[in-house]
C-alpha positions, 0 to 999 in steps of 0.5 A, spaced: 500 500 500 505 505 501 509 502 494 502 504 491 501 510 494 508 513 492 508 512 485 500 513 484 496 520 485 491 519 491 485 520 486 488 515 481 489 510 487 481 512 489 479 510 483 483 503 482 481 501 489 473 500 487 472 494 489 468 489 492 473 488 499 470 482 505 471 484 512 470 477 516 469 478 523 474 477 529 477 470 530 475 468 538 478 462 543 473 457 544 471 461 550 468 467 546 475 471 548 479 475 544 486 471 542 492 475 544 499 472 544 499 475 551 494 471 554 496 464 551 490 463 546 492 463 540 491 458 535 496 457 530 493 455 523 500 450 522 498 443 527 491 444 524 493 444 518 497 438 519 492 434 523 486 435 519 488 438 512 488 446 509 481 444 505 478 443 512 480 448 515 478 452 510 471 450 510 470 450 517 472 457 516 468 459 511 461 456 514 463 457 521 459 464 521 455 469 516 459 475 512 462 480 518 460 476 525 466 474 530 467 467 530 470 462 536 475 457 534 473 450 535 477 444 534 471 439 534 468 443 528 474 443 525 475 436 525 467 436 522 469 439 516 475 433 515 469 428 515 465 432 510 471 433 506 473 424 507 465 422 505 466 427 499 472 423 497 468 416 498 462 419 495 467 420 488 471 414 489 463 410 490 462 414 483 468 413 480 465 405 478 460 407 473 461 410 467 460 417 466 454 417 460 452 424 456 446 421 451 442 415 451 439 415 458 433 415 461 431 420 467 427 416 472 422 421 476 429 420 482 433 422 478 429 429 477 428 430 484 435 431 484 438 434 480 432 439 481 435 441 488 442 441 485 439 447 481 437 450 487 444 449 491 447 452 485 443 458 485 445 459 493 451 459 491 452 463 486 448 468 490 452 466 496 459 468 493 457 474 488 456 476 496 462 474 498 459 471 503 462 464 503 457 462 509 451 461 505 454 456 500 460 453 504 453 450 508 448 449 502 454 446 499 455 442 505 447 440 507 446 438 500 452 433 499 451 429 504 444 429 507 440 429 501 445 426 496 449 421 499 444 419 505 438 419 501 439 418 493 446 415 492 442 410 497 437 409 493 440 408 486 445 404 488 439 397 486 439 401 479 445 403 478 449 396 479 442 393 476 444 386 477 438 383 477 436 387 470 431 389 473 431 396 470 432 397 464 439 400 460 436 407 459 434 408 466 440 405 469 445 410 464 439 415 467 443 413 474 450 414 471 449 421 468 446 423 475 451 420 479 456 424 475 453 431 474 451 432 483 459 430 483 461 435 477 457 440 480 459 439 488 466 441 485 466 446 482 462 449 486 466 448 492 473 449 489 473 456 491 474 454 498 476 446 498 481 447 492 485 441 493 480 435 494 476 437 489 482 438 485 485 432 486 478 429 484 476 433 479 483 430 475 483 423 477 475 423 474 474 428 469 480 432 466 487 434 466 485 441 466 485 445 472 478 445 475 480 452 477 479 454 470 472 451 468 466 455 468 463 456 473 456 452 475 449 456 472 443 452 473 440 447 467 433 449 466 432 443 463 433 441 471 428 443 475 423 439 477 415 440 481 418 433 484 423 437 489 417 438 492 417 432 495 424 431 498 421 431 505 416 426 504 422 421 500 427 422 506 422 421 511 420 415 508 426 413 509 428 415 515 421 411 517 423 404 514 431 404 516 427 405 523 423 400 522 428 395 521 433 398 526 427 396 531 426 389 528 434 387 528 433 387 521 440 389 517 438 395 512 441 392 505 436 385 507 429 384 504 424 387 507 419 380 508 413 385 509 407 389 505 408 397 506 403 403 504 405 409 503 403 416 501 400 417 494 404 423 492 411 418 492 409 413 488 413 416 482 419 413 486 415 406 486 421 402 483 427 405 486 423 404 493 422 398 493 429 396 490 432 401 495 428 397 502 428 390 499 420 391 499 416 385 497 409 389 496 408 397 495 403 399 495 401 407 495 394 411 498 392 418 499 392 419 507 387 421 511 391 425 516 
């Protein structure tokens, strides 16, 4: 800045200087208490990086708070954004076993509920981060990745995707394929800006010897958007109630389910992936009275 100011005129300066600046909050000890090297409370950067990894410490920074709030330091969600970062590469390492397809598939109704909240994701982050506010798509990004795609759709195509017993036809399970790769693409482009080195080592180990840190960045697909997102809750709840139920009746989650369900009318779109998904004998749908 004092080179700048010395060989520029301050006008000239003015001018060059106007733009977008981020100010983030103080940095606070797990007490809510300023760091000051006088006081022993500071926390060097250096061991978290070598016990968790730079990409973990950044995402636990970007989404610890939104733009501009002070922030207490905490090794725990330190090590949370490392687990993030672990499951992110088991989920690519799951994809990185299905051909990546661009034509000749067939989307099931699955398929486009999932890619329609991935739209969705895309539109918080690109707003997130032309804010310069990496909060908002350090937690979509985060929230979507793994308690929607991993925990709900990678479980539920998994039966179609592998089709060993062909009980699907090739369209449908190329319709797998293409989607499993696009949320995958996707999630890394949008979170290179704050992991660059997990998304970059999966990006070229699966899609490209170029950098992913110079492909375009993510805009939403109208072909993408789907009525179906509507519905997310009521598939995960669905889910959630049979990995209950066996849980309760000792019954391991990948065994058939011997028994007869009812479930909403409104998820019957998903009938086969369901029931392929649970191991359900018989489904069977009906409008609730309640």
């Amino acid at each position: 800045l004092a080179l700048l100011l010395h060989s520029t005129n301050l006008s000239t300066f003015g001018e060059a200087c106007l733009c977008p600046c981020r100010l983030s909050g103080m940095g606070l000890d797990e007490k809510g208490e300023a760091m000051h090297k006088s006081k022993g409370n500071v926390v060097y950067p250096g061991p978290m990086f070598q016990a968790y990894g730079a990409d973990a410490f950044r995402l636990w920074g970007a989404a610890e708070v939104k733009l501009g709030s002070n922030y207490r330091f905490s090794e725990d969600r330190v090590k949370g954004a490392a687990l993030f970062i672990t499951k992110l590469w088991n989920i690519a390492r799951f994809i990185s076993s299905f051909t990546r397809v661009t034509e000749d598939y067939e989307l099931a109704a699955l398929d486009r509920l999932i890619l329609g909240k991935l739209n969705q994701v895309i539109k918080e982050c690109v707003s997130g981060y032309d804010q310069l506010d990496t909060f908002v798509p350090a937690n979509a990004i985060r929230a979507f990745t793994w308690n929607i795609f991993a925990d709900h759709y990678i479980e539920a195509v998994k039966p179609r995707a592998y089709n060993k017993d062909g009980e699907f036809g090739e369209k449908l399970q190329s319709g797998a394929w293409y989607t499993l790769h696009a949320c995958l693409e996707t999630i890394l482009k949008l979170l290179a800006p704050i992991c660059p080195f997990i998304t970059e080592a999966v990006w070229r180990g699966l899609y490209s010897s170029e950098s992913i840190h110079i492909q375009p960045f993510p805009g939403e697909k109208p072909e993408w958007e789907s009525d179906l997102i509507k519905l997310t809750p009521q598939f995960m709840d669905f889910n959630a109630l049979i990995w209950k139920y066996k849980k309760e009746k000792g019954i391991a989650l990948s065994r058939k389910l011997a028994a007869t369900v009812y479930a909403p009318m409104e998820l019957e779109n998903f009938k086969e992936d369901l029931k392929a998904m649970h191991g359900i004998r018989e489904l069977y749908f009906f409008e609730p009275t309640d």
